[in-house]
N, C-alpha and C positions, 0 to 999 in steps of 0.2 A: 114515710116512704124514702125519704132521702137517707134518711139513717141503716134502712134495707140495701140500700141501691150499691150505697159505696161500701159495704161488708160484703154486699152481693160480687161485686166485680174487683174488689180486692181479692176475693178468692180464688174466684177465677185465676185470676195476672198470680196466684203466688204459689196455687196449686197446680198450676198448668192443668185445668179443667176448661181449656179452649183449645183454637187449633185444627189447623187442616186444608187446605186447598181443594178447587174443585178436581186436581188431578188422582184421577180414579183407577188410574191404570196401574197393573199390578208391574210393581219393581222387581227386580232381581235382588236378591240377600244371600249372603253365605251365614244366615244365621239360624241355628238347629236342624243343621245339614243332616249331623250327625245322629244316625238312629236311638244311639243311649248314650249318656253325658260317661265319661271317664274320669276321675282323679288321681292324684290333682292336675289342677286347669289352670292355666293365666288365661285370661280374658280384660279386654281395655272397657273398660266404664265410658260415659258421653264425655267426661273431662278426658280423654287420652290416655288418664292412668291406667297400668297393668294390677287387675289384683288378681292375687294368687291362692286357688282356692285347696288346700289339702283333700277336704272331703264332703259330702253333700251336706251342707250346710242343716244344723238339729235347731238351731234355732233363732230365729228372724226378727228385725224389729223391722216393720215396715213407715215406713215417714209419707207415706200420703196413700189415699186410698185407692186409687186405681191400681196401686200396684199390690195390696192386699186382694182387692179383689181377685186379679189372676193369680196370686197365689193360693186361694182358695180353690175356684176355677180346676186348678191342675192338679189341684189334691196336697197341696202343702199347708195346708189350715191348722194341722197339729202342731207344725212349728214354729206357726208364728205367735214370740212372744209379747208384743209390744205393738201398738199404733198410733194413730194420732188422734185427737178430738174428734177430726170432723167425720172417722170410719162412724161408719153408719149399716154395711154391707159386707158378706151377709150376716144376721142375726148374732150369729155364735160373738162377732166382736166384740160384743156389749160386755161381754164377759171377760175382756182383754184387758191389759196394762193400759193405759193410754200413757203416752209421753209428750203434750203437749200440742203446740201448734196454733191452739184458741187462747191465745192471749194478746196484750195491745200490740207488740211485735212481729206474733205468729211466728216464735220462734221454738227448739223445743229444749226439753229439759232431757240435757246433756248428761246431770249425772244418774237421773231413771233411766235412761239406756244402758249406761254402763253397767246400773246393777242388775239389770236383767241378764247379764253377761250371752248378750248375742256373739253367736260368730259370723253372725251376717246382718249389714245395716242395709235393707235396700232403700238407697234414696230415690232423688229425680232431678232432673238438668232445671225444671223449673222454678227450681226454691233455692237454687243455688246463691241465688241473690241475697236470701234473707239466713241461711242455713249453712253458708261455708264454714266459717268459723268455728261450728260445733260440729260439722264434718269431721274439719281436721283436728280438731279435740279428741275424738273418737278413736282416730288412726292412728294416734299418739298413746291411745290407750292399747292398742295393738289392737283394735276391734277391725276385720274388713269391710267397709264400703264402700258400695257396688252403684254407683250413681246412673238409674236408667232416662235412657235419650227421648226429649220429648217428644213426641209422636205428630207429626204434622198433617197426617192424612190416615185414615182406618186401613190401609196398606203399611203404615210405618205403623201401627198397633196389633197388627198379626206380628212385624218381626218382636217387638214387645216381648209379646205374648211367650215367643219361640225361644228369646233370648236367658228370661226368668225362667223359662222351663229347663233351659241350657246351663246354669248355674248352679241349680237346685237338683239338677240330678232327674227331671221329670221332663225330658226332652218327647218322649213317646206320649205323653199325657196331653204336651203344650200342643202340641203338633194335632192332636184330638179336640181339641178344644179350638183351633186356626179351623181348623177343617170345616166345624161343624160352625163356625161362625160363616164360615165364606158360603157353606149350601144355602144357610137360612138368608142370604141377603142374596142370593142369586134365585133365590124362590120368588123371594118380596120385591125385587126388580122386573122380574119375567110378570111375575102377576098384575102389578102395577101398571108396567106396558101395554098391557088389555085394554086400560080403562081410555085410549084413544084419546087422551086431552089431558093436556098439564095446566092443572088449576093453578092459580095464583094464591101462594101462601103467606101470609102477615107471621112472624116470627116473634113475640113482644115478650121479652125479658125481664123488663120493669113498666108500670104503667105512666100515667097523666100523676104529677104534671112533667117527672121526667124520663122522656121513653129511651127505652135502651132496643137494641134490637142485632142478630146476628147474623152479620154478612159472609164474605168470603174470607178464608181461613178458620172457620169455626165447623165445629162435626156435624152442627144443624144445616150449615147452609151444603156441606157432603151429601147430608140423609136424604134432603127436600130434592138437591140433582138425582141422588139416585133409582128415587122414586117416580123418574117424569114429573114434577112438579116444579116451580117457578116459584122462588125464592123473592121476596119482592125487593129486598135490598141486597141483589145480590150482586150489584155492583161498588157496594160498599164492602171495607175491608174490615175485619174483626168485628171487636163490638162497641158498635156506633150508637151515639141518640139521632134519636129521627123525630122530624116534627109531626107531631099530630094530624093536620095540615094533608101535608105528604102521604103518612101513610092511609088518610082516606081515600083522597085523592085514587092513591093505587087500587083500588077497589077490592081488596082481598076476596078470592074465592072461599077460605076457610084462616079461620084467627087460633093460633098456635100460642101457649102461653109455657112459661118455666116457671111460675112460681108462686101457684097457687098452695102449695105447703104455709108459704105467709100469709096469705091472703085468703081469709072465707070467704066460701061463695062465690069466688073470680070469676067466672064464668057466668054465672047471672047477673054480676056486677057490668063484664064488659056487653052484653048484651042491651041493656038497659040505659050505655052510653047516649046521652041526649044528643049530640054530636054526629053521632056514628050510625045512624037509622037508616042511610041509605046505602049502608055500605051491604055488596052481597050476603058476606058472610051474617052478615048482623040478622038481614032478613031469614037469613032460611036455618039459624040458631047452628052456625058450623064452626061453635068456639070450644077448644076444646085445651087442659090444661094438663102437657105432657112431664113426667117425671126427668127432673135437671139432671141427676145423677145420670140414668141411661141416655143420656143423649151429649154427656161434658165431659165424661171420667173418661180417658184413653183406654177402656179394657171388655171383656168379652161381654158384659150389657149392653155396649151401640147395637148389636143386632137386635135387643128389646126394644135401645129408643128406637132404630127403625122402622120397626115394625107399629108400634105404637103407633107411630107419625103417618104410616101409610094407611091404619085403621080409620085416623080419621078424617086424612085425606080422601078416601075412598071406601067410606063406609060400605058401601051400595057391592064393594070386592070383598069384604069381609063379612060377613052374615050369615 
């Protein structure tokens, strides 16, 4: 488990597959104003830099998966030639280049990009730390990369969204895909609201003996506010360990888990906790083991993991 724990949350911190504050409120952007993208375009990347695009970009390497994702999402899937390891979404990737990223460094291989002769790297603000240096390797090879800004709240991942579309030439697409994200989370809100009482949610990332769990600034503890429910650590910041202790104490209405992909059986496993009998959720079997990707990636899946999360928040609204 400890050997899970710290790949688990290295990934996190290097993917930028965390993130987001409880602020819900929709920002103003000037980004995919514009009805149909024109070339060529300068546009400033999350480092400042202007890259300068000729023409809609034929072909893509994308360096983390959320942002494969929306370009799938918006209909650019045919041109992306190149991802990283950990793409996994949707399907067709498996058939992709991979360029790295799952290795002791999680770094990528520099010169498979280049032979893929992308004219578009799309990176991320969040791997900047581990990924500069073969950045600027790339832009030296006269490759453009387009480094996109972390996303801190599911309002700063519509502009994401709007942005990629904005680059790529699929601004009418992106903007279809924002849309249809914002109906389905204003459905699952409105519905949610019905249910007259905000249960008390346990969030458990990793288990006994070391608990992880996702507070404020993370898209879990966004989803759980936005569904009228009660985050139990959500007076904690990112992703904290929490004592055992503790989160009995809190008495969870229902037990939310990420990572039953590792773990068989999780769910009868936490149940069966000898510890943990008197806890609500335990009694009335409201443990339920939500998909990491739709509820970590910055991209148009949050409205799955939402919904998901509200399913089993509120079974009794979905039936």
């Amino acid at each position: 488990m400890k050997k899970f724990l710290a790949s688990f949350i290295m990934i996190l911190l290097c993917l930028g597959l965390f993130g987001c504050t409880n602020d819900t409120t929709q920002k103003k952007s000037n980004v995919g104003t514009n009805e149909q993208a024109t070339f060529p375009m300068t546009v400033k990347d999350a480092t400042k830099k202007e890259v300068t695009l000729k023409e809609a970009p034929k072909r893509i390497v994308s360096l983390i998966p959320s942002n494969t994702e929306i370009l799938y999402s918006i209909g650019e899937g045919k041109e992306v030639v190149g991802v990283t390891d950990f793409d996994n979404y949707p399907k067709e990737v498996k058939n992709i280049d991979k360029v790295g990223g799952n290795n002791a460094d999680m770094t990528y291989n520099v010169e498979k990009i280049i032979s893929l002769k992308p004219d578009l790297v799309l990176a991320h603000e969040s791997s900047l730390g581990i990924s500069a240096d073969g950045l600027e390797q790339l832009k030296q090879a006269g490759i453009n990369v387009f480094v996109v800004k972390n996303a801190a709240t599911i309002n700063d991942v519509y502009d994401t969204i709007l942005q990629v579309g904005e680059i790529t030439g699929k601004t009418k697409q992106s903007k279809k895909v924002v849309s249809g994200m914002k109906t389905k989370l204003d459905e699952i809100s409105k519905k949610t609201a019905k249910a007259g009482k905000n249960p008390k949610v346990w969030l458990e990332i990793s288990g006994p003996p070391e608990i992880y769990t996702a507070g404020k600034g993370t898209f879990l503890d966004e989803m759980i506010s936005m569904i009228h429910a009660k985050n139990i650590a959500e007076n904690q910041k990112g992703w904290v360990q929490y004592s055992e202790e503790s989160a009995i104490k809190a008495n969870p209405d229902v037990i939310l888990t990420t990572y039953g992909d590792f773990t068989p059986n999780l769910e009868k496993t936490i149940i069966a906790r000898k510890n943990w009998q008197t806890v609500s959720a335990i009694k009335n079997k409201q443990v339920y083991d939500i998909n990491a990707d739709t509820t970590s990636r910055p991209g148009p899946r949050l409205a799955e993991g939402v919904e998901a999360i509200a399913k089993a928040v509120y079974p009794e609204l979905f039936k």
